[in-house]
N, C-alpha and C positions, 0 to 999 in steps of 0.2 A: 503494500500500500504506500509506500514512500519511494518518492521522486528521484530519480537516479539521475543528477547531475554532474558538469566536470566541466566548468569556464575557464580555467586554463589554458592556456597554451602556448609555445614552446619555440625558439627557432630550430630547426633541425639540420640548417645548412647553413655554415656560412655563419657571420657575426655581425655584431652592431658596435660602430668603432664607440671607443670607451669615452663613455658620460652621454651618452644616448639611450635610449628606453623604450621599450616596446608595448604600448598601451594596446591591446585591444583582448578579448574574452568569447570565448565558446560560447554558442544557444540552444544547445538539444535539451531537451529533457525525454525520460518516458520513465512510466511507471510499471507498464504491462510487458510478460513476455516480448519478447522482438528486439528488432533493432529501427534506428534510428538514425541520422546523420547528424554530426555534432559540429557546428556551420562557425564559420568567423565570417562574419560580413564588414567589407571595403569601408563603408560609412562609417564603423566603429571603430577601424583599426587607425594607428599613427604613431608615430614613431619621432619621439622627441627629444632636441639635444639638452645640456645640461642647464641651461638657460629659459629650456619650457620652449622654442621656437620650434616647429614644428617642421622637421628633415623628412619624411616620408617619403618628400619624392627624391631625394638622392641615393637610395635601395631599390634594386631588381627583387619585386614581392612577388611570392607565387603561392595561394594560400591552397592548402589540402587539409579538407576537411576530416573529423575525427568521426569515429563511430562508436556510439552506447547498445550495451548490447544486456540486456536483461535475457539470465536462461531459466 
């Protein structure tokens, strides 16, 4: 009966030169058997240097989605 959540998430290649930060968080939820796609959406993501100014656009992003999987 409870919500199988996981907003995290991770770079997996590659790095963000230092004093830069990677804001953005997972949206799947489920509760029921199955699976699900665990999504990071563009509008939420951004990537900021140590000053708060927003670098996003000087990283090649390639976002791959996670998957929740209730057995």
């Amino acid at each position: 009966g409870e919500a199988l959540v996981y907003d995290k998430v991770y770079i997996s290649k590659g790095s963000l030169a230092e004093g830069d930060e990677l804001i953005a968080h997972a949206s799947g939820t489920i509760v029921d058997k199955g699976q699900v796609s665990n999504v990071i959406y563009w509008e939420e993501l951004r990537i900021v240097n140590r000053y708060g100014k927003d670098v996003t656009d000087n990283y090649n992003i390639t976002l791959v989605d996670g998957i929740l999987t209730v057995y």
